[in-house]
C-alpha positions as CSV (number, residue, x, y, z in Angstrom):
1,X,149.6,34.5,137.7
2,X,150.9,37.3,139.3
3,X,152.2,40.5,137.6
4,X,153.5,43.1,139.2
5,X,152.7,47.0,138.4
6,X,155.5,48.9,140.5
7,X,153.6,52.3,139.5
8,X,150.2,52.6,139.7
9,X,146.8,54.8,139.3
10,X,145.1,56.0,142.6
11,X,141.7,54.8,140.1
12,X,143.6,51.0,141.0
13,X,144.1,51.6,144.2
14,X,140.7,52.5,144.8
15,X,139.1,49.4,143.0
16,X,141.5,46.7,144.8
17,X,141.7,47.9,148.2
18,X,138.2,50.1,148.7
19,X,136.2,47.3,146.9
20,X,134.4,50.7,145.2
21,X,133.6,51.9,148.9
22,X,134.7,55.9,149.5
23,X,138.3,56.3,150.3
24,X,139.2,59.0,152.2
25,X,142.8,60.7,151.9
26,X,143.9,62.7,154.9
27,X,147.0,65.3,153.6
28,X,149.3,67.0,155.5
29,X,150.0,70.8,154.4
30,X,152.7,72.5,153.7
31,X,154.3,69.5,151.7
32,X,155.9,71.1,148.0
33,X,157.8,69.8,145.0
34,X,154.9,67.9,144.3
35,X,155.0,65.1,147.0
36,X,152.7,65.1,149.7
37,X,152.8,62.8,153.0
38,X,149.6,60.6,154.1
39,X,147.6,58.1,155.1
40,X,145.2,56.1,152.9
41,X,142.0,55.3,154.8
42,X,139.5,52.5,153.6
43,X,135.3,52.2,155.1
44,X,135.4,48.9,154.7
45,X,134.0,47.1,157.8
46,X,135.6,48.7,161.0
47,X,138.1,50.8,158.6
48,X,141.7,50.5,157.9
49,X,144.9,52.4,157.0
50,X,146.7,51.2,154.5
51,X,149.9,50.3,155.5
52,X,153.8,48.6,153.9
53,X,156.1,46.8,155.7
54,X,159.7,46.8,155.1
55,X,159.7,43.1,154.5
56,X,157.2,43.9,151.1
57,X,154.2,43.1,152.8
58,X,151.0,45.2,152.7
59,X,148.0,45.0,154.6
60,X,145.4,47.3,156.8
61,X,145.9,48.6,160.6
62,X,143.0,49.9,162.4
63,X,144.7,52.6,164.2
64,X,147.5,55.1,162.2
65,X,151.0,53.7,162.9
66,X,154.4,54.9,161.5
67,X,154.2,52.0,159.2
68,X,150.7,53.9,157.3
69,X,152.2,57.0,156.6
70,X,152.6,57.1,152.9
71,X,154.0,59.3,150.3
72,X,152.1,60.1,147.1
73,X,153.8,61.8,144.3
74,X,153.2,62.4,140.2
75,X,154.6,60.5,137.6
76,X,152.8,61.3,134.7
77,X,149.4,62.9,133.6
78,X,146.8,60.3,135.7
79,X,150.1,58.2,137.1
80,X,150.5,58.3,140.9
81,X,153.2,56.4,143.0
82,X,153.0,55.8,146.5
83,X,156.1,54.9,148.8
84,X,155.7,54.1,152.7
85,X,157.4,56.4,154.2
86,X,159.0,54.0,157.1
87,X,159.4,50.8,154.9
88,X,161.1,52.6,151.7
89,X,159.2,50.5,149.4
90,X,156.9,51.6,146.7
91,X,153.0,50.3,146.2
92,X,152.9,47.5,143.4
93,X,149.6,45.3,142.6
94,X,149.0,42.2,140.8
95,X,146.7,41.5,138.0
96,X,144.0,40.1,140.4
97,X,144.5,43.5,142.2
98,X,146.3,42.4,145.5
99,X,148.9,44.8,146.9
100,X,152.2,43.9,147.7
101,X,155.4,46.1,147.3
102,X,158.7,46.9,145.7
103,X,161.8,48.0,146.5
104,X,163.2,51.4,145.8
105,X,166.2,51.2,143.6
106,X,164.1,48.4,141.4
107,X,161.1,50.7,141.1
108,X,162.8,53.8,140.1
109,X,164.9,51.8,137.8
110,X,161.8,50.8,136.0
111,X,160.4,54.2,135.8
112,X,164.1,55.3,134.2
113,X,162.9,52.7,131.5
114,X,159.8,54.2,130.8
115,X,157.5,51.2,132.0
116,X,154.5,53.1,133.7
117,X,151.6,52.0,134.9
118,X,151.5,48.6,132.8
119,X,150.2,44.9,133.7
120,X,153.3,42.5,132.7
121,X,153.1,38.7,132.8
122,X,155.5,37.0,134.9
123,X,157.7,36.5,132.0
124,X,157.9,40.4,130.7
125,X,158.4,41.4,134.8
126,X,160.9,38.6,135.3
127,X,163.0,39.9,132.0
128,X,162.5,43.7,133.0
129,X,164.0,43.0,136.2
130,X,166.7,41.4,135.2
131,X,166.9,44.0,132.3
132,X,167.1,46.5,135.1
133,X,169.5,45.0,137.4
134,X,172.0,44.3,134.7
135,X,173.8,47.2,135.1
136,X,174.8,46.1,138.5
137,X,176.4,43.4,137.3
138,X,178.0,45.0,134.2
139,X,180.0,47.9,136.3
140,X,180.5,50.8,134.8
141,X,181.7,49.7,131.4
142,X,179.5,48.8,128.4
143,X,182.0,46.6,126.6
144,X,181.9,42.9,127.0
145,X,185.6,40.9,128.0
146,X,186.8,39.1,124.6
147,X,189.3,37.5,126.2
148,X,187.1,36.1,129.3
149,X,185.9,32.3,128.8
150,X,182.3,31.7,128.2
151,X,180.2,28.8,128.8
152,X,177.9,28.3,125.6
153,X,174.2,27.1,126.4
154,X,174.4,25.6,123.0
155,X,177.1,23.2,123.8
156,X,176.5,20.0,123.1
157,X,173.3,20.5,121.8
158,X,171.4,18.3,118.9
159,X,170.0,21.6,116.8
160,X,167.9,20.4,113.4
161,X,166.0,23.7,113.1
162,X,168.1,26.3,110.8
163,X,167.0,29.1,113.4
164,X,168.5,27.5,116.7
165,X,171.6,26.3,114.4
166,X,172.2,30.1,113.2
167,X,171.9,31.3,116.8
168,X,174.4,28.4,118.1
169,X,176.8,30.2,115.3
170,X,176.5,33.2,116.7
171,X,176.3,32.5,120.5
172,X,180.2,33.0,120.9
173,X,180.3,36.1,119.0
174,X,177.6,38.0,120.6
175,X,178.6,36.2,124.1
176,X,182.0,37.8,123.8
177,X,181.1,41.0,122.3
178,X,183.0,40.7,118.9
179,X,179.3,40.8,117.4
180,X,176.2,42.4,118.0
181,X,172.7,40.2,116.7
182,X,169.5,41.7,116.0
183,X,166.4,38.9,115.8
184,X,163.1,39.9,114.0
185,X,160.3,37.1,114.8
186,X,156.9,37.0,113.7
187,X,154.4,34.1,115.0
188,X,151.7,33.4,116.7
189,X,151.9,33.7,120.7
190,X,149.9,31.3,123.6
191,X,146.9,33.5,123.0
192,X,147.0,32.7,119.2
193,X,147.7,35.8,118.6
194,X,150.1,37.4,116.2
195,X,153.1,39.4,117.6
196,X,156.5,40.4,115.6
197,X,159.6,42.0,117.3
198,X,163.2,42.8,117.2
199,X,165.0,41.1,119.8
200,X,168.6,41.5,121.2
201,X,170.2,38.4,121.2
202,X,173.6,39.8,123.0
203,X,171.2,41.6,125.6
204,X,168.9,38.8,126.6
205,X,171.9,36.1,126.6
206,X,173.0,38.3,129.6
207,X,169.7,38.1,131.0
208,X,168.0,34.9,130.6
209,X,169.1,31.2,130.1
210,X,168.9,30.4,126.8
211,X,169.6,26.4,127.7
212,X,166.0,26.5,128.0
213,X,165.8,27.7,124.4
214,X,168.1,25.4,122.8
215,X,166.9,22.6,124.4
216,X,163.1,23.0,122.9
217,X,161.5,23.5,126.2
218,X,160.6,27.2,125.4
219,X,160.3,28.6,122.1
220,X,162.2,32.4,121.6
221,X,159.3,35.1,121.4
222,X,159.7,39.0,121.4
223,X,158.0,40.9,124.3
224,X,157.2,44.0,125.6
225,X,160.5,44.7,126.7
226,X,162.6,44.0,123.5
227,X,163.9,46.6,121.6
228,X,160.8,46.8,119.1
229,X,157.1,44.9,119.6
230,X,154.0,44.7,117.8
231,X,150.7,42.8,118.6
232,X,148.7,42.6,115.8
233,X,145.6,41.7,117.2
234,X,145.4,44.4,120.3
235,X,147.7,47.1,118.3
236,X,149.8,47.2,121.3
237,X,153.2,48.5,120.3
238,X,156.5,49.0,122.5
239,X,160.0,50.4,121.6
240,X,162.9,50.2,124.5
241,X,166.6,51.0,123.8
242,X,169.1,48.2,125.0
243,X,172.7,48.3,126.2
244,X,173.5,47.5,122.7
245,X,171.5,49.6,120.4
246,X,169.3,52.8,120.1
247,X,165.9,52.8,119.0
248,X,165.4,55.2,116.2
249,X,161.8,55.1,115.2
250,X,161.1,58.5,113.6
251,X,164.0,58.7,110.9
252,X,162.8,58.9,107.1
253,X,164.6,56.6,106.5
254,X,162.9,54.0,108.4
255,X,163.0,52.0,111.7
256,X,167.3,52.0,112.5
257,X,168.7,50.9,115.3
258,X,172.2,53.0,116.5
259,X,175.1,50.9,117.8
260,X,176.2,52.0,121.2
261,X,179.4,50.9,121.1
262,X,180.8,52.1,117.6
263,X,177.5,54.7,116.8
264,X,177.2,53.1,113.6
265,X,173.2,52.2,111.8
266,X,172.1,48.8,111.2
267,X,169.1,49.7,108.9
268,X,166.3,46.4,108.6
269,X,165.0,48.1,105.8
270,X,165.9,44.6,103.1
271,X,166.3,47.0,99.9
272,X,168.5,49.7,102.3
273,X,171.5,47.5,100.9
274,X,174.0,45.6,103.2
275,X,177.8,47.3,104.6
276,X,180.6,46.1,105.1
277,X,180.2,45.7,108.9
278,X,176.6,44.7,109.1
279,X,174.4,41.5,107.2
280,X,170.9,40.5,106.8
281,X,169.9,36.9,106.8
282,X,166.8,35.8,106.2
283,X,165.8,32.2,107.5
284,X,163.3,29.4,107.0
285,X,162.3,27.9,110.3
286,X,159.9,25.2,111.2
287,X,159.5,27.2,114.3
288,X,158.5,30.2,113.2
289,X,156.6,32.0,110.9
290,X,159.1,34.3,110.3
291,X,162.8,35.3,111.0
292,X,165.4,37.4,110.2
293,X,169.1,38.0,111.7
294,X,170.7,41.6,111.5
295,X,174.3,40.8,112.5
296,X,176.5,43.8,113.5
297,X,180.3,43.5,113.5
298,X,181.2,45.8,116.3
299,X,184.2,48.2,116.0
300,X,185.7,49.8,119.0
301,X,186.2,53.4,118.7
């Protein structure tokens, strides 16, 4: 399985394409602001530049070309992106450390994110993409059409689990932007191992199809790129903010998450108390081993 990393350590590079052999970095002077133009060399066999072609592929070219010259700049303590100078595409690598690249816009919207330096599946790259490509599609405005026709993957559907029901009640409303849904699930992953996250469901409607969902071929899980994720086996823990809600993590008053359309605080806290714009409803799934809907009633200010 592949899985991209669009920024990466030079200690990666090294490993993948040097094979632990001594790579050599030749740098021009007199480059500032932190950047600095090169070429990556590797003593393996006869030697090779490294080198990225506009087309995303990367390989090695005996002799220097305009296609080898690379630029190397800091994105973080120990965090190093490379971009070929010619091709405009930035350095990415797989899990099995193969070297391919990315384009521009997509990489620096990832880094906007916050997603350095981390090995994805397929899955978590295929819903950060799309998470960071939405905006694209959603022009400048962050308010969804209530009066434009959806199509509902739920439609039609034969739904005997009270999870997928509740969603397939809310599919309209979140679709269409009268409601916002927050979904807490806690189960057991492919690795058998226990995750729990807060998912949201008006967000990832836009991004993935959730026919797939309905139908029983997938199951729903939370991921690294959901508003809130927890592995309980590695510890691994993510937050992102959506285009629906903020992530407010260090409040005394718990984890909240801030509306972005009418600024107002759906609490998950379950002995915070319910408002008048904002429910909790817990579930028993045959799915899962736990799950919660936050539904927020969205008021245009």
């Amino acid at each position: 399985m592949n899985v991209p990393l669009y920024l990466l350590t030079f200690a990666h590079w090294v490993c993948a394409a040097a094979a632990a052999e001594r790579v050599s970095l030749r740098l021009r002077e007199g480059i500032s602001s932190g950047r600095r133009t090169c070429r990556l060399y590797c003593r393996v066999g006869i030697g090779f530049h490294l080198q990225i072609h506009p087309d995303g592929k990367v390989n090695g070219s005996h002799e220097p070309n305009q296609l080898s010259v690379l630029e190397l700049f800091a994105i973080s303590q120990g965090v190093v992106g490379i971009r070929g100078v010619y091709s405009n595409r930035f350095l990415a690598m797989n899990k099995r450390g193969r070297l391919h690249a990315t384009s521009r816009e997509l990489a620096r919207k990832l880094v906007e994110h916050g997603h350095k330096g981390m090995i994805l599946s397929r899955e978590e790259f295929e819903e950060r993409k799309a998470a960071a490509e939405a905006p694209k599609t959603e022009q400048s405005s962050v308010f969804y059409s209530r009066s434009r026709p959806t199509t509902l993957a739920s439609a039609g559907k034969e739904l005997n689990d009270n999870f997928l029901k509740a969603l397939a009640e809310r599919e309209e409303a979140n679709r269409s932007g009268k409601m916002t849904s927050i979904i807490f699930i806690r189960d057991y992953n492919t690795l058998g191992r226990e995750v729990s996250g807060y998912i949201d469901y008006a967000h990832r409607l836009k991004i993935q199809d959730f026919e797939q969902y309905f139908c029983g071929r997938k199951r729903l899980m939370p991921g690294r790129s959901d508003l809130c994720y927890y592995n309980w086996t590695t510890q691994t823990s993510t937050s992102n903010s959506s285009p629906n809600f903020e992530v407010i993590y260090d409040d005394p008053n718990g984890l909240l998450f801030k509306s972005k359309r009418d600024q107002r605080m759906l609490n998950v806290d379950p002995w915070s108390g319910s408002r008048e714009d904002s429910s909790r409803v817990l579930l028993q799934s045959d799915l899962y081993v736990q799950v919660v809907l936050y539904d927020h009633s969205v008021r245009v200010v």
